[in-house]
ROKE-523189 format. One record per residue (C-alpha): residue in one letter; x, y, z; residue number from 0. Coordinates in steps of 0.2 Angstrom, whole numbers. Each point is the difference from the previous one (the first is absolute). Last residue first. Layout:
N
NUMI   rest       X       Y       Z    nr
NUMI      a       X       Y       Z   NUM
...
This chain:
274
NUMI   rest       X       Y       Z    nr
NUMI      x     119      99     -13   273
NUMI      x       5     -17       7   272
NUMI      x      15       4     -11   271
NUMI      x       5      13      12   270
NUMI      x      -4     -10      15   269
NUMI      x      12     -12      -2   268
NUMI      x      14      11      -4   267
NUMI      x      -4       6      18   266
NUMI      x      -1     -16       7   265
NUMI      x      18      -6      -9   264
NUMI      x       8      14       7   263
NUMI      x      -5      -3      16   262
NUMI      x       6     -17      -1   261
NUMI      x     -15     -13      -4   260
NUMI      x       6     -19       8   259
NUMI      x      -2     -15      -8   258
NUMI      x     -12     -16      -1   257
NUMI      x      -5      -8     -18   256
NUMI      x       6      18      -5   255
NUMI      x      18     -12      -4   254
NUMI      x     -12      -7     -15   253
NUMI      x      -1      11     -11   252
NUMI      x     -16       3     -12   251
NUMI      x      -1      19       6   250
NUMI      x       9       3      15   249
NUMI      x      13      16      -6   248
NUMI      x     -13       6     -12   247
NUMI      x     -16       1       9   246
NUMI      x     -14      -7     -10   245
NUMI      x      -4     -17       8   244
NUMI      x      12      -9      12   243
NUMI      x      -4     -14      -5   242
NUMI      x     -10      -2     -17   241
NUMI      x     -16      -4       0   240
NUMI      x     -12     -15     -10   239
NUMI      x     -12      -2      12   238
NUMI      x      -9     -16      -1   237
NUMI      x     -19       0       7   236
NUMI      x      -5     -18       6   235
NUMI      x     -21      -1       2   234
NUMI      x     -10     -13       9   233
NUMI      x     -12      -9     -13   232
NUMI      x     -16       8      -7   231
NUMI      x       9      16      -4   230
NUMI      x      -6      19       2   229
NUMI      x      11      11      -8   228
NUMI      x      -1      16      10   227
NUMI      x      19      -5       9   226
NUMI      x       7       0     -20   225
NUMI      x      -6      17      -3   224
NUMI      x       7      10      12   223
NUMI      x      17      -7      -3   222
NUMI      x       0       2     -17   221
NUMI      x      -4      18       1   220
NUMI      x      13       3      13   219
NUMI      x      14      -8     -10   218
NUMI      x      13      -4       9   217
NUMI      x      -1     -18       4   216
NUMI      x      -5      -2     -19   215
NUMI      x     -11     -14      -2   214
NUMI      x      -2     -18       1   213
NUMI      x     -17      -7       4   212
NUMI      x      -4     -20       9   211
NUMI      x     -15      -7       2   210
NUMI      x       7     -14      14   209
NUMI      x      -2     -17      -1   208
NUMI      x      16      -7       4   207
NUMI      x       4      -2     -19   206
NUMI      x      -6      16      -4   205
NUMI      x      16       5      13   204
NUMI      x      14     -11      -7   203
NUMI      x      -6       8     -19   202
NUMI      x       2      18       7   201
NUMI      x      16      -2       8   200
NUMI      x       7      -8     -15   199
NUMI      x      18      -9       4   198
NUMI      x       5      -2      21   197
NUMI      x      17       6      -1   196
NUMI      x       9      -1      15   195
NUMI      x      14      13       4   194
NUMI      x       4       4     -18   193
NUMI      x     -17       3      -6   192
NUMI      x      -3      11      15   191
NUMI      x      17      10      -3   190
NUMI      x       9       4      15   189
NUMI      x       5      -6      17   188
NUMI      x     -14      12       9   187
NUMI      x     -13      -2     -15   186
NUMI      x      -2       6     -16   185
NUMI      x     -13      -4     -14   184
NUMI      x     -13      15       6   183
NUMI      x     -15     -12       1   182
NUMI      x      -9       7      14   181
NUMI      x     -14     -10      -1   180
NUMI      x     -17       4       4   179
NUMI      x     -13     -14       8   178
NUMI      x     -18       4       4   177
NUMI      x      -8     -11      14   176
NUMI      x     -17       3       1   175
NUMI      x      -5     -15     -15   174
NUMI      x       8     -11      15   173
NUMI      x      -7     -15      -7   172
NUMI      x       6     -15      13   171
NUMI      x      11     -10     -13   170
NUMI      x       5      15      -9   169
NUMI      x       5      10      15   168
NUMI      x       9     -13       7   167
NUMI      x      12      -4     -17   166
NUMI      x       4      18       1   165
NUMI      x       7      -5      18   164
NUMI      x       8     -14      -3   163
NUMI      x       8      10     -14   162
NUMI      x       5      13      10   161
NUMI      x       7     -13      13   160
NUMI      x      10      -6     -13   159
NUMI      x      11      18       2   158
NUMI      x       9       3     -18   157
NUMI      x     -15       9      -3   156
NUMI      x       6      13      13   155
NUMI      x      12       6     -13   154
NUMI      x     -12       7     -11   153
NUMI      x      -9      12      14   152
NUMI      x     -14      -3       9   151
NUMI      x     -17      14       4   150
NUMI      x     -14      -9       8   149
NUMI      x     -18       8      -4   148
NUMI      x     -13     -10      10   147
NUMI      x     -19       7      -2   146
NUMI      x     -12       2      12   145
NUMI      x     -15      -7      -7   144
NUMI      x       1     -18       7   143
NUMI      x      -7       4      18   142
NUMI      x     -12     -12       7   141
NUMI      x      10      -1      14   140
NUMI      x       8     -20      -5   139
NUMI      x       4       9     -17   138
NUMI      x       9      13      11   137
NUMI      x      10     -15       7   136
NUMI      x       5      -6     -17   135
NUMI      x       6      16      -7   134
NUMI      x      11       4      16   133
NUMI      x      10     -17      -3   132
NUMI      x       1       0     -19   131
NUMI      x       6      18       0   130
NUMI      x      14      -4      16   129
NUMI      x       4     -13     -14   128
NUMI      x       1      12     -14   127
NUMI      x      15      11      12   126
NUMI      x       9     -10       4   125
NUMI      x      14      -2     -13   124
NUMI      x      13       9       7   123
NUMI      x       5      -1      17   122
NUMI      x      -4      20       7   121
NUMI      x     -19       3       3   120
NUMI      x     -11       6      15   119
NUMI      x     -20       0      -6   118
NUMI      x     -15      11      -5   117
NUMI      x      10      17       1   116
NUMI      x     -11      14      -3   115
NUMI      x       6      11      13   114
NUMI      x     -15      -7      16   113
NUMI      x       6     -17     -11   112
NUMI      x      15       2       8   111
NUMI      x      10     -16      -4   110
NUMI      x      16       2       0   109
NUMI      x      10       5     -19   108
NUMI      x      17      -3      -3   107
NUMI      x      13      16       4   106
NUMI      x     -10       7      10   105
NUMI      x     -15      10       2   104
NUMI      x      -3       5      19   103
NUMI      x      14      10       3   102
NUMI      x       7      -1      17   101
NUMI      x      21       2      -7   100
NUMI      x      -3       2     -19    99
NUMI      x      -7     -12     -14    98
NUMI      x     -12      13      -4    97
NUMI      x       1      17       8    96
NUMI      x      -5      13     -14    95
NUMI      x     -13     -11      -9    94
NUMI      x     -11       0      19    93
NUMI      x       3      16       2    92
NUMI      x      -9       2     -18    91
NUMI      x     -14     -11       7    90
NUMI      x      -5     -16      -3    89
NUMI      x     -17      -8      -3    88
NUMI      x      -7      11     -11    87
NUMI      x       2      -7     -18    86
NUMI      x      16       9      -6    85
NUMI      x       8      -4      16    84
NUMI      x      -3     -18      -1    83
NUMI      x       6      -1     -18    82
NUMI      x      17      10       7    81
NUMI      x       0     -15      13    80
NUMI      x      -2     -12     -14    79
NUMI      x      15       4      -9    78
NUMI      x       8       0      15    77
NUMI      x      -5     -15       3    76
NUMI      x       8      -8     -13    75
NUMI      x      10     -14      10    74
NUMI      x     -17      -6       3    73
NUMI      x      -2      -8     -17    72
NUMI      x     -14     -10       7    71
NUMI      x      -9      20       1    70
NUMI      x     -17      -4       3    69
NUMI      x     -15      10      -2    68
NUMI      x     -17      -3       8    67
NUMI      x     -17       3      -7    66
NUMI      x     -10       8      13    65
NUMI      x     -18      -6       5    64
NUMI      x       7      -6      18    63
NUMI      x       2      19       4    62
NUMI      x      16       1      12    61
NUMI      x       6      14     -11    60
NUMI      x     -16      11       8    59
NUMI      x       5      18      -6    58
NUMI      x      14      -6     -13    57
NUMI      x     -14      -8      -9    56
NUMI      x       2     -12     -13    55
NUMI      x      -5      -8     -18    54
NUMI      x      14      -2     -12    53
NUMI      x       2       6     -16    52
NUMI      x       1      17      -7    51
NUMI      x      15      11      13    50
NUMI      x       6     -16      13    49
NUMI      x       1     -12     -16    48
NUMI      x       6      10     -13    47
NUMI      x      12       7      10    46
NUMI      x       8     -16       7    45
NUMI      x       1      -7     -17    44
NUMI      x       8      16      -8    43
NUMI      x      15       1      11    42
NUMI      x       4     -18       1    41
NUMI      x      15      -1     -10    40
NUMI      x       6      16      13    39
NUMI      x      -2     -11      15    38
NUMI      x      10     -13     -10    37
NUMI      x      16      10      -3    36
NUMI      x       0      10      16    35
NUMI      x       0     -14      13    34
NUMI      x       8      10      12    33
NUMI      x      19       4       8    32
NUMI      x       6       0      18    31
NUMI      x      13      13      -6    30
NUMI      x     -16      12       3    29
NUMI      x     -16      -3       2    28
NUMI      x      -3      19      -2    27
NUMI      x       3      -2     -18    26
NUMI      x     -12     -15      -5    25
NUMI      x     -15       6      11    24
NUMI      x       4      20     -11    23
NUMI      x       1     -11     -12    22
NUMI      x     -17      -8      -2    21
NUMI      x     -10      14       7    20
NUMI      x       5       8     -18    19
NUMI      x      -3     -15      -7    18
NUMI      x     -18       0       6    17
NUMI      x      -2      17      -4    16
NUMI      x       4      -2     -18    15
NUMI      x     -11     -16      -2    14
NUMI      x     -15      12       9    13
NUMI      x       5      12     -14    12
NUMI      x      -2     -14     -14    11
NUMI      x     -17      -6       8    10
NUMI      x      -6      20      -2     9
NUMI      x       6       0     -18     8
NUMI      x      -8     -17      -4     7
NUMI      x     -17       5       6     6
NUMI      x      -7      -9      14     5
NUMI      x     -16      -8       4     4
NUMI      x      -3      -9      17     3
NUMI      x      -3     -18       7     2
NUMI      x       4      -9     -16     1
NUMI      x      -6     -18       1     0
């Protein structure tokens, strides 16, 4: 479903703002370092879903109507924290002390569902399976409205416990689970392809049982189309990104898996942010 109309200009400043948020987390962290690279490849996802598509209410975030986000690759969460911030759930102050000394953000994500975060996350490849379990048990309450958007990146596919888990949402018909991949091709060691190479994505999922759609990770239009497609099978989104998306010094490397942003590197940062 799409929860609200917005035009491509306004959803291309949200992005903006988003990255903006994204560095300034990035920077203060320090030497320390953050998980740049595939915050950045998930830029337009997040946006898209907090700004058009899913249903909540930062006034009463315990509402058991809500659809529920969650961020399997968790090393992201900055990405999401700058998401979070967008939708209501965090404040600016919030933005400006992440990942420091009595922050409440850090540097994975803990459960805070008062701040929009459903669940805790770190080990990769989690995420779908926490999905499976909270979709069940609001079946049991009557409840299979709310829907389930689990964000995973390429890398985690190389986790069999993703597979066990797409494998449960087939068998038990979790239509409100909604699957996006990351798939930016790079991972902590390298190259996906390289690192283990699991042939047509789109071809394993249909053979699981998923509808499955392959867009343009950063294409807002795309994106905001694919999650109104209604499917009679639970749907598999595959993001084609790139990592570290649009910025020049981070863009399709791999060493902005994780790395640290100098103050010269924020500032040019946010000159081609614009």
């Amino acid at each position: 479903m799409v929860r609200k109309k917005v035009t491509i200009k306004e959803m291309e400043d949200i992005v903006k703002q988003m990255k903006r948020d994204l560095f300034l987390m990035a920077y203060n962290s320090g030497t320390k370092g953050a998980h740049v690279g595939g915050s950045l490849s998930s830029m337009e996802i997040l946006a898209t879903l907090y700004a058009q598509v899913m249903n909540y209410d930062t006034a009463n975030p315990l509402s058991d109507q809500r659809d529920r986000f969650i961020m399997s690759k968790a090393h992201c969460a900055i990405g999401l924290y700058a998401a979070l911030k967008m939708a209501g759930f965090l404040k600016q102050e919030d933005i400006e002390a992440a990942m420091q000394k009595n922050s409440v953000l850090f540097k994975h994500p803990k459960m805070d569902i008062k701040r929009g975060i459903e669940f805790s996350g770190g080990s990769l490849g989690q995420g779908l399976s926490l999905a499976v379990g909270s979709a069940l048990a609001l079946r049991k309450r009557n409840n299979s409205q709310s829907q389930f958007y689990v964000l995973m990146g390429d890398g985690e596919l190389d986790e069999g416990s993703v597979w066990e888990a797409l494998n449960s949402v087939i068998h038990f018909n979790l239509k409100n689970i909604t699957v996006i991949i990351d798939n930016n091709g790079l991972q902590n060691d390298g190259l996906k392809t390289d690192i283990m190479n699991i042939g047509n994505l789109q071809k394993r999922l249909e053979a699981v049982g998923f509808s499955v759609f392959e867009v343009n990770g950063h294409d807002l239009k795309q994106l905001a189309e694919v999650f109104m497609i209604h499917t009679d099978f639970p749907k598999a989104i595959i993001a084609n990104t790139n990592k570290g998306n649009g910025i020049s010094f981070s863009h399709n490397k791999v060493d902005w898996h994780i790395n640290y942003v100098t103050k010269e590197l924020y500032d040019q940062a946010i000159v081609e942010i614009g």
